[in-house]
Structure formats: structure tokens, C-alpha cells
C-alpha angles and dihedrals in degrees: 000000000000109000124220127276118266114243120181102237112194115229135200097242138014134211109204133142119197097204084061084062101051105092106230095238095059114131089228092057093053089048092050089069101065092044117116108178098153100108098041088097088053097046095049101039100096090058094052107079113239089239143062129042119333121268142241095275095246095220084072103054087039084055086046093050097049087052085063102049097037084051097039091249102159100174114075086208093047082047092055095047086046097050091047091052100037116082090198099053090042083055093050087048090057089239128136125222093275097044107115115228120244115257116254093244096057083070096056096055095047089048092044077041139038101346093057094041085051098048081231093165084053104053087038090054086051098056099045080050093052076053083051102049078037098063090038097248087135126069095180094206100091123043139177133213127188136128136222132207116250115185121245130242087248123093113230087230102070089051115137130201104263094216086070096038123104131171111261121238088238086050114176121225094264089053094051092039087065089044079057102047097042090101088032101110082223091069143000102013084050101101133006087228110093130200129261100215130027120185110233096231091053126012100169087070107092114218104237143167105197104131084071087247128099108321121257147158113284137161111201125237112216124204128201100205124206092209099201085078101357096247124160113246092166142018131172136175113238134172101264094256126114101238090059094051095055088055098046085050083051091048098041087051095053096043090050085053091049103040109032108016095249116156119173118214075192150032129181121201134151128244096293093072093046095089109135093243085052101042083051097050096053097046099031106032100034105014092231107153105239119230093184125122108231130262102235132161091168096105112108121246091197103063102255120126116286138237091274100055092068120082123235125203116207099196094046094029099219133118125233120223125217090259095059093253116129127240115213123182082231134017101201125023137263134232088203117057112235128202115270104219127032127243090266086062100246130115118223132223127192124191119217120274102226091046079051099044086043089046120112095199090057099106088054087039114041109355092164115028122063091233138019129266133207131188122196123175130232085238094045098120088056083049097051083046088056097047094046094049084054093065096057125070098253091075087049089056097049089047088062094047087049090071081070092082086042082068106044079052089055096035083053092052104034094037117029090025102233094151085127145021114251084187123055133211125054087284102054088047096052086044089056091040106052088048094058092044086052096047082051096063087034091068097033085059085043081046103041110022109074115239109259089222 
């Protein structure tokens, strides 16, 4: 029998509950779990003036926030239609069915504002990551370091050549954000080496074509990985050049030490990160076992026997050449002591012209110079202790954790849809980034820790 047509009939009162409406599985539900917000209000009460109307409550807009990131919502304005649509986000706001939802515009001045002056994303991160160490998702013995591209908010086709740019007098805040960070090691002062081309609405973005694609402005978003379940116990915005990136993994190490007693036996990195200062400073300065593979440019390209295949003896401090010859930084004495190492860090040894011009091996040796050279760096022996863990099967086994960082890197393109900056300047990037890397432990806790109902 056909039934009757269905006709939406308005009543006098209701009786609706939005948490009946929340299926219990929601990922929401489960995150909701591992959100503390009780102490935002606290925390962010010396920067709210004691006058005036009453503001926006900023749980709210930080609930709201995480609700972007964790659904992959980029636009602020998209994220206010869909939370006053979506029970389940409404839930997870704390809002009934007649709260109004904030307007777009009122985020933008509390991130350009007091969230941003407080390091509130920080100190949030911090605390999803506490909940992290708490629940025993962090082992604290292997880490990973690595760092991905994320496009900046800047078209490549309004760059400009940096030599004929000059801040403006009506400068924005991305404009005066990269003023403020040209003496910052993240960034500017990160290299000597200064870029050819800077986009006007944010210069702190470096134009770069890495990924092997078109060129385009980009800042770059570094993890510290904890491997045993791949949590993020660090994260840091850096200009996308090597140099900075192997800062941001040194100064991630030591705040993880000082803030929340972490202290790696190992870290895994890729080539980037095998640099002999780095590689020093790991073994040397912190005594972390590096599973790096080195960064060495000492293999010939002209066939002659490399670097390895001379001997080098500790306690006389000389190498020994194929040919059985020796190699000494000098060959007479001086009255005057000279450094022993150049400002590039490395020592020199010669070996003597007439062993090299009576040598047989001299064509497969040092077919155009009269006499060999040998470099050794001040961190070799870093660099010997690299190169011998990657032989063993341990370093195969912390190659393959490392992929572990690869995938936080995808998961934080492909799911939560950070391909590309909505804020510019330094600022906006390590806001972006430390939310992300907040929704991402977020949902590893919803994922691993099981729900207390």
C-alpha cells in the first residue's frame, strides 16, 4: 500500500538532543576525549583587556579550529557554514542548536592577535603531546627527523628580483615578519647564500624548485618523530634550505630534552642531515648514535682512488696511500704554530712530490696534479662512526622506520589538506604548522589509546 506523503508539520516544542545524534564511533567523539581545553581562558587572560564588550570564548574558536584541520576544512568562512550545519561538529563546539556561530573574520584578528602573541598552538601542541608521553605512545629511545615542502601563499608569477626590492613604508605584516627574521638562523641568516628572486607579499618564502617540478615559494615544516608510533614530539617552520633544516632537527632535539626529558639513543635522517657539523654535534655533543648516511662529495670523478681507500693512522696522524707512501699535514717544522684545521673546518695532508713522481700508481692516483691531496674533517671520526652503523641491520631497520615521518608528511597533504599556506610570514607558517601537527596526535591518541566507555 502506498503510504502517505511526508509533510514537515511545525510544533510548539521540541525534544532533541544533539549527543543522541553523534554516532559513537565519530572521530570527533574519540578526539574529544584527549581535549583539555580547561585552562585555555587562564592562559590567555592577561592578553584580553579588562574593558569593553565581551569577547568570542576562545575555546570555542580553538574547537572550531581543530574541527578544520582534523576534516580537511581550509577556508575559515567554509569552516563557519559547515559547523553550523554539522551536528557533529556543533557537538564537538560545545553549541546547541540555537548558538550562533562566530563570523569568519572574528579568527583572523585573534590569530594576527592574542593567540599568536601568547604562543597559544605551541603550548596547545604541547599539551596533546604531555597526553601523548601520559598514555605511553612515546618511547623516547628512537627518533626521526626529516622536513616536507608546503607551498606558500605567493604566486610565482608576481616574483621580483631581490637585488631591486625594497620594503615598502606602508609595509604588511608579512612584510615586516621577514624584516624581523633576517638575522633569525631559520631563515634568512641561514645561509650566505641569498636568494635571486622574493615574492612582495611574502619575502620570507624562498623560491624554490626542489620537488624536481615548476619552481615556487615555499617555507619548509620539520618533524621530530618519536619511531616506536610515529607521534610528534616536535615540529618547526624553517626557510626550505638545508642548512636551516639541520638547525631546526638540533633545536628540536635539545627542547624535547628540556621540556619533556627526551633523550634519543637514535636518530634516522636522510642525507640532508649527514653533514659533518651535524654528524659532530650528534656523536660528540649529545652521544645520539647517527643512522644518516654522510654527506660526501670526496669520491673521484676521475677514476683515481678515493678518499677510503687511504689509511689513516689516529696515534701518527698520517694517512697511507695505496702505494704504501705516507700523507702529513706538514713535511719540516715551524717556529710559528699554525691552526690545525682551516676555516672550512677541514686539516690538510700532502704527501711528498718525489714518493708521488717515482710512484707507479700515479696515473690511477693523481693523474693531474704533481702531488696528493687529503682532506679529513675536524667531525671524521662522527663521520667513520655513520658510515660503520649503516652496515649493520640495525640501520636497515631504522631506514625503514624512518618512512614513518614520509607518512605523517603525506597524511598532512592528502588528509588534512595542508598542500599549501592560507597565512603568510614565518608566523602564519609555524601557526599552521603547529595545528596540524596537533590534529595529527590528536588522531593517533583517537586511533591507539583505547576509549575509556
Amino acid at each position: 500500500m502506498l503510504g502517505p506523503r511526508q509533510e514537515a508539520q511545525g510544533a510548539l516544542f521540541y525534544e532533541f538532543s544533539i549527543e543522541d545524534h553523534v554516532p559513537a564511533d565519530h572521530v570527533l567523539r574519540r578526539i574529544d576525549s584527549f581535549v583539555d581545553l580547561t585552562d585555555i581562558r587562564c592562559f590567555l587572560a592577561p592578553y584580553y583587556s579588562s574593558t569593553g564588550r565581551p569577547s568570542i570564548d576562545p575555546e570555542l574558536m580553538v574547537r572550531m579550529l581543530i574541527v578544520g584541520y582534523c576534516m580537511g576544512i581550509r577556508s575559515e568562512r567554509r569552516l563557519c557554514e559547515d559547523v553550523h550545519l554539522n551536528l557533529a561538529y556543533r557537538w564537538f563546539c560545545r553549541l546547541d542548536l540555537a548558538a550562533p556561530v562566530p563570523d569568519h573574520s572574528t579568527f583572523s584578528k585573534n590569530r594576527h592577535g592574542r593567540f599568536r602573541d601568547s604562543d597559544l598552538f605551541r603550548h596547545l601542541f604541547e599539551q596533546v603531546l604531555e597526553r601523548c608521553i601520559a598514555e605511553g605512545l612515546v618511547g623516547g629511545d628512537q627518533f626521526g627527523v626529516d622536513a616536507s615542502l608546503i607551498k606558500a601563499d605567493a604566486s610565482r608569477y608576481t616574483k621580483v628580483e631581490a637585488a631591486e626590492w625594497s620594503p615598502p613604508v606602508d609595509a604588511s605584516r608579512a612584510v615586516q615578519e621577514y624584516l624581523d627574521t633576517l638575522d633569525d638562523a631559520a631563515f634568512s641568516s641561514a645561509t650566505m647564500v641569498k636568494p635571486k628572486a622574493l615574492s612582495p607579499s611574502d619575502p620570507a618564502a624562498r623560491f624554490t624548485g626542489a620537488n624536481g617540478d615548476r619552481a615556487f615559494f615555499a617555507y619548509s615544516t620539520n618533524y621530530l618523530v618519536d619511531l616506536d608510533n610515529a607521534v610528534i614530539v616536535d615540529v618547526e617552520a624553517t626557510a626550505p634550505i638545508r642548512q636551516a633544516e639541520a638547525g631546526a632537527a638540533r633545536e628540536m632535539i635539545l627542547r624535547a630534552k628540556e621540556r619533556f626529558g627526551l633523550y634519543p639513543e637514535m636518530l634516522a635522517a636522510d642525507t640532508a642531515y649527514g653533514s659533518a657539523d651535524m654528524l659532530g654535534w650528534l656523536v660528540e655533543d649529545e652521544g645520539i648514535e647517527p643512522h644518516i648516511p654522510v654527506f660526501d662529495k670526496s669520491e673521484r670523478k676521475d677514476g683515481a682512488f678515493p678518499k677510503t681507500d687511504f689509511i689513516y693512522d689516529h696515534e701518527a696522524d698520517e694517512y697511507t696511500c695505496p702505494g704504501g707512501k705516507t700523507l702529513k699535514p706538514y713535511w719540516r717544522t715551524f717556529k710559528k704554530t699554525r691552526p690545525e684545521f682551516g676555516k672550512d673546518g677541514f686539516k690538510k695532508y700532502f704527501a711528498r712530490k718525489e714518493d708521488c713522481a717515482a710512484c707507479a700508481l700515479k696515473p690511477k692516483c693523481t693523474p693531474k696534479q704533481a702531488t696528493r691531496k687529503i682532506a679529513r674533517s675536524r667531525y671524521e671520526g662522527a663521520r667513520q662512526m655513520a658510515r660503520d652503523i649503516a652496515k649493520t641491520d640495525a640501520y636497515v631497520s631504522s631506514s625503514y622506520a624512518r618512512k614513518k615521518v614520509e607518512m605523517l608528511f603525506a597524511h598532512l597533504k592528502r588528509i588534512i589538506g595542508l598542500d599549501r599556506l592560507r597565512l603568510r610570514g614565518p608566523n602564519g607558517a609555524k601557526d599552521e604548522f603547529h595545528l596540524a601537527a596537533m590534529v595529527q596526535n590528536l588522531r593517533k591518541l583517537a586511533k591507539l589509546v583505547p576509549d575509556p566507555a
